[in-house]
C-alpha positions as CSV (number, residue, x, y, z in Angstrom):
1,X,-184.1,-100.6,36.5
2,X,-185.7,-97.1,35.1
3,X,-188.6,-97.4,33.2
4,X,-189.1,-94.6,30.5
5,X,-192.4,-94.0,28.6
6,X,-193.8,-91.7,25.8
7,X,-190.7,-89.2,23.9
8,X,-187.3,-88.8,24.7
9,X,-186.5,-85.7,23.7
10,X,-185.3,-81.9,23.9
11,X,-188.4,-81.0,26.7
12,X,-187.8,-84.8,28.4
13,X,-183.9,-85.9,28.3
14,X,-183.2,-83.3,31.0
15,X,-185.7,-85.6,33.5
16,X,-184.3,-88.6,31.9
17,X,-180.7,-87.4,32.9
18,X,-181.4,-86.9,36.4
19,X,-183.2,-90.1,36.4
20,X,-180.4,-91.8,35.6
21,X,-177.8,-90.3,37.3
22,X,-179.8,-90.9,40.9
23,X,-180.1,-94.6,40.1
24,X,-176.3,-94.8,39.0
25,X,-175.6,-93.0,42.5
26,X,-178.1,-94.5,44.7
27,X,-178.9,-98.1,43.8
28,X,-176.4,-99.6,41.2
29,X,-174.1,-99.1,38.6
30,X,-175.7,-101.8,36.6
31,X,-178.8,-99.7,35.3
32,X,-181.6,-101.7,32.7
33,X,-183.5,-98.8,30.7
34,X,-186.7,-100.3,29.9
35,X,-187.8,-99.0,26.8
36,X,-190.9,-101.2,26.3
37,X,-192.8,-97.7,26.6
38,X,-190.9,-95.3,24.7
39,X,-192.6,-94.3,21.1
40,X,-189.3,-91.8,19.7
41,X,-185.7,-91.5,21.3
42,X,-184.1,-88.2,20.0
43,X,-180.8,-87.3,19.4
44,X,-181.1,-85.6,23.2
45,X,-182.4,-89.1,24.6
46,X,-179.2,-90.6,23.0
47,X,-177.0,-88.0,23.9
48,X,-178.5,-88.9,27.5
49,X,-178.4,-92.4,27.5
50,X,-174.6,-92.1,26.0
51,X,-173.6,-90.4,29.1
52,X,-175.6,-92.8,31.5
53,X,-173.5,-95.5,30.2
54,X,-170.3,-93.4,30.6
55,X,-171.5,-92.7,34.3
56,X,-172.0,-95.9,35.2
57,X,-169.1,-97.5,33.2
58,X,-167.0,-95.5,35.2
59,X,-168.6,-96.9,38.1
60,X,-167.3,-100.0,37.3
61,X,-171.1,-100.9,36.0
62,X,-172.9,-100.9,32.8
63,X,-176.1,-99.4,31.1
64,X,-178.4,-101.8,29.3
65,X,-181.5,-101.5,27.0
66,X,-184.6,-103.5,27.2
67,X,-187.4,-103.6,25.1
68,X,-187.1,-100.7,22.1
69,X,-190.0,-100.9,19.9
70,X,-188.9,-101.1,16.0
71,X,-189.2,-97.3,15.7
72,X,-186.6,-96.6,18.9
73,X,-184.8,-100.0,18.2
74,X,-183.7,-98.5,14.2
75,X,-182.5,-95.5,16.0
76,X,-180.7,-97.3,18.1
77,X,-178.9,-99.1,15.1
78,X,-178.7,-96.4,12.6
79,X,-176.8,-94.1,15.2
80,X,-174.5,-97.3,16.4
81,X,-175.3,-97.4,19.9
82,X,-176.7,-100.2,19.2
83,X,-173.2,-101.7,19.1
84,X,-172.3,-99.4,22.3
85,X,-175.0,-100.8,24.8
86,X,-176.4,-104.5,24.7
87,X,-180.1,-104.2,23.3
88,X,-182.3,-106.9,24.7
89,X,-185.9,-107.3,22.8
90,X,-187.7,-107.2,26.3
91,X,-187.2,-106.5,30.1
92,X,-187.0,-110.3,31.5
93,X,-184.2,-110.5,28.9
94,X,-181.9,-107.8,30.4
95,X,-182.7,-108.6,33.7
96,X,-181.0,-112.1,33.3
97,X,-177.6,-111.0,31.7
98,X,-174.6,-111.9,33.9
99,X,-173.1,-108.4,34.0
100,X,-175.9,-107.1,36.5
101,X,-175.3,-109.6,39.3
């Protein structure tokens, strides 16, 4: 699970990559983003979370979002990837679907 908080954007999606990409590598391809704490996703936070999920698809794993606030969860819908990733409304949520066991 990697916890994001405050603004995904141009100054914070590189740290968010590399984030990512580690806990793809080192501890599963089944990655939760919680996103209880994030207040604005950027078009660089989704260009970032688009790859995670093609990183760890590849994998053989999966990339899932828990928690957007309304703000980051009509982003999420307006640009589609709400269709892409499965979208959980909090943490405990995500944690329980099937695909990460």
């Amino acid at each position: 699970m990697v916890r994001v908080e405050g603004e995904i954007d141009l100054l914070t999606a590189p740290k968010l990559r590399q984030t990512l990409s580690r806990a793809i590598r080192e501890q599963s391809p089944h990655i939760v983003v919680d996103l209880t704490g994030v207040l604005l996703c950027g078009s660089m936070g989704l260009t970032v979370l688009r790859t995670a999920g093609l990183r760890a698809t590849a994998k053989g794993g999966s990339l899932t979002l828990a928690g957007p606030r309304p703000t980051v969860r009509k982003v999420l819908t307006v640009s589609g990837y709400a269709k892409i990733f499965p979208v959980y409304d909090d943490l405990e949520a995500a944690l329980s679907d099937d695909r990460l066991n």
